[in-house]
VODRENDO-718812 format. One record per residue (C-alpha): residue in three letters; x, y, z. Coordinates in steps of 0.2 Angstrom, whole numbers, padded with zeros to 4 digits, always signed. Layout:
BEGIN
alaXYZ;...
END
This chain:
BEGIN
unk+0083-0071+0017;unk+0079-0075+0032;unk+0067-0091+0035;unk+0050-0087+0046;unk+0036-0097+0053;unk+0022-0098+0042;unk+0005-0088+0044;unk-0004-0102+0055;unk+0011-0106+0065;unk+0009-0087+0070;unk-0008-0085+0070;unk-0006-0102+0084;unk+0007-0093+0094;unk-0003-0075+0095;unk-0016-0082+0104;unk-0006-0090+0116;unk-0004-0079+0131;unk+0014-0084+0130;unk+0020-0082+0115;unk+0008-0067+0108;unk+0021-0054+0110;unk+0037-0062+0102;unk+0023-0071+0090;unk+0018-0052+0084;unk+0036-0047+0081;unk+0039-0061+0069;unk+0024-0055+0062;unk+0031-0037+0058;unk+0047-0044+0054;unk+0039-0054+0040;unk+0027-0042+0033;unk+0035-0025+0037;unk+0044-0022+0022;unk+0031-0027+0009;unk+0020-0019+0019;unk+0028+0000+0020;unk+0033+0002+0002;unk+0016-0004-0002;unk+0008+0012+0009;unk+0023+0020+0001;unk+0020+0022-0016;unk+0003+0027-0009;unk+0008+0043+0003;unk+0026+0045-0007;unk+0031+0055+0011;unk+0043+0042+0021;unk+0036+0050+0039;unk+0018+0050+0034;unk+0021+0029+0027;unk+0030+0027+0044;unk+0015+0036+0053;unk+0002+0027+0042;unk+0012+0009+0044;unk+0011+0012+0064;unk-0006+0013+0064;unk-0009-0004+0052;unk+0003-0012+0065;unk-0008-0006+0079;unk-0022-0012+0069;unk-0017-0028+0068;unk-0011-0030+0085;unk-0031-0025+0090;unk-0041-0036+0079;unk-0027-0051+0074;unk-0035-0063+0087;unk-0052-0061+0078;unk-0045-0066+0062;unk-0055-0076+0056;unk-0043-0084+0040;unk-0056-0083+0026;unk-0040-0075+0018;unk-0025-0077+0017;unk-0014-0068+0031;unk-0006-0056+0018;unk-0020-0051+0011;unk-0029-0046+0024;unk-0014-0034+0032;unk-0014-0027+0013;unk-0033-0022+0015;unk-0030-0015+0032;unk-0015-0005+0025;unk-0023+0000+0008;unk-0039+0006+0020;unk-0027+0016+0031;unk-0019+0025+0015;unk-0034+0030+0009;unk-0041+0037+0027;unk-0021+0047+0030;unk-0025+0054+0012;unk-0044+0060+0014;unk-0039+0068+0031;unk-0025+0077+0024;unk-0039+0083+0009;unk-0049+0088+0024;unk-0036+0096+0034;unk-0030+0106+0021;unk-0048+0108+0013;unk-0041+0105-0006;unk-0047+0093-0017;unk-0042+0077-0023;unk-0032+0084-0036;unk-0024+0098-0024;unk-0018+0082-0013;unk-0010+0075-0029;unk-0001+0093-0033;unk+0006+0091-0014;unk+0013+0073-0018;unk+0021+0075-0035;unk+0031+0089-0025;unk+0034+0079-0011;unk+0043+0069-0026;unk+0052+0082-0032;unk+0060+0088-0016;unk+0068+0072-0016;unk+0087+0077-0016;unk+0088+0062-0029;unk+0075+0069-0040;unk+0082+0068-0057;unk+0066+0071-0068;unk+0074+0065-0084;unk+0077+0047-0076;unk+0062+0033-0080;unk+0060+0028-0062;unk+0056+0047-0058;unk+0045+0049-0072;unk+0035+0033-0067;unk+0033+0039-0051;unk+0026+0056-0057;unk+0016+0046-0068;unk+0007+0037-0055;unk+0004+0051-0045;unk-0007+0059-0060;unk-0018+0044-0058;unk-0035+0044-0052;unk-0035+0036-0032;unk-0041+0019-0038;unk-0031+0016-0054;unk-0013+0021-0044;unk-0019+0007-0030;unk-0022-0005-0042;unk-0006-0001-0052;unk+0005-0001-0038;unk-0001-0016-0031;unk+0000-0027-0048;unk+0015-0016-0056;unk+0027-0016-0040;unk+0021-0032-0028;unk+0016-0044-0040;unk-0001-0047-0034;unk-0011-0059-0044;unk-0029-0050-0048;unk-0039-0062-0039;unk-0026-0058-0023;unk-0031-0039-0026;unk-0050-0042-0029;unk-0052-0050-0010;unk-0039-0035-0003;unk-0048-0022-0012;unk-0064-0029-0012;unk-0068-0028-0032;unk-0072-0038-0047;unk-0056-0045-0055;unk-0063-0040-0071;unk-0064-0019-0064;unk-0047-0023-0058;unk-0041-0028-0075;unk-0047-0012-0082;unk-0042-0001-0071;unk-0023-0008-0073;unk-0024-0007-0091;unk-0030+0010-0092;unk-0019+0016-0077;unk-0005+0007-0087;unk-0009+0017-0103;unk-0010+0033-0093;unk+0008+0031-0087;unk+0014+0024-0104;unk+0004+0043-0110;unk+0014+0051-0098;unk+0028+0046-0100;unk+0030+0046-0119;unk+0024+0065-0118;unk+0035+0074-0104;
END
């Protein structure tokens, strides 16, 4: 895994006129990854995360210089992304006038178009799973089921009590669990 300068360092060498440029592109190379399946698992469609991660990135590029570090770098590009997700997914309600529940149908087929879709496999279930949950519960659930993120991390990115956080995981995970047991 390749080594990269930590957040300050590039934080340092963005606002330097000379190094702002190659100083953003560390900055994507570190974060892109975690960053894209994160707004993944939220849209499902590979185009509409690659759309929706284009715009974080601009974003970023936009607003980086007025970080003002009360967070840590991470965290912040996570809130931007999360807030992104959630705006790609209400315009795509309002484009198509259905409801939250419509834009759910939509995604769980996007799922299933998948050529590897194999609906009797656990990995496909949990994905079908998650995208029965309501919009908040499947945020919350991604971000602590697949990255990790402590709830005190996820209380600053989604801007929630740790202890709302902590119940939604636990009834999104009983949901899945429901689910999964069932079908």
């Amino acid at each position: 895994m390749k080594e990269f300068p930590n957040d300050k360092e590039i934080l340092n060498s963005f606002n330097d006129p000379d190094t702002k440029e190659q100083a953003f592109t560390t900055l994507i190379k570190k974060y892109q990854e975690k960053t894209y399946w994160h707004i993944r698992r939220m849209v499902v469609d590979h185009d509409d995360a690659n759309d929706v991660m284009q715009n974080v990135f601009i974003k970023i590029w936009n607003h980086l210089g007025s970080f003002r570090e009360q967070s840590q770098l991470f965290t912040w590009i996570y809130r931007i992304a999360t807030n992104e997700c959630l705006s790609f997914i209400e315009k795509q309600k309002k484009r198509n006038a259905t409801s939250l529940n419509d834009v759910a149908q939509n995604l769980e087929n996007k799922i299933k178009a998948d050529k590897g879709f194999d609906a009797n496999k656990l990995e496909w279930k949990l994905q079908l799973a998650i995208q029965q949950l309501p919009e908040k519960q499947r945020i919350v659930f991604n971000l602590r089921y697949f990255d990790e993120m402590p709830y005190e991390e996820m209380s600053r990115v989604l801007e929630t009590s740790e202890g709302a956080l902590k119940a939604s995981y636990y009834h999104a995970a009983k949901k899945i669990e429901d689910f999964i047991l069932n079908h």
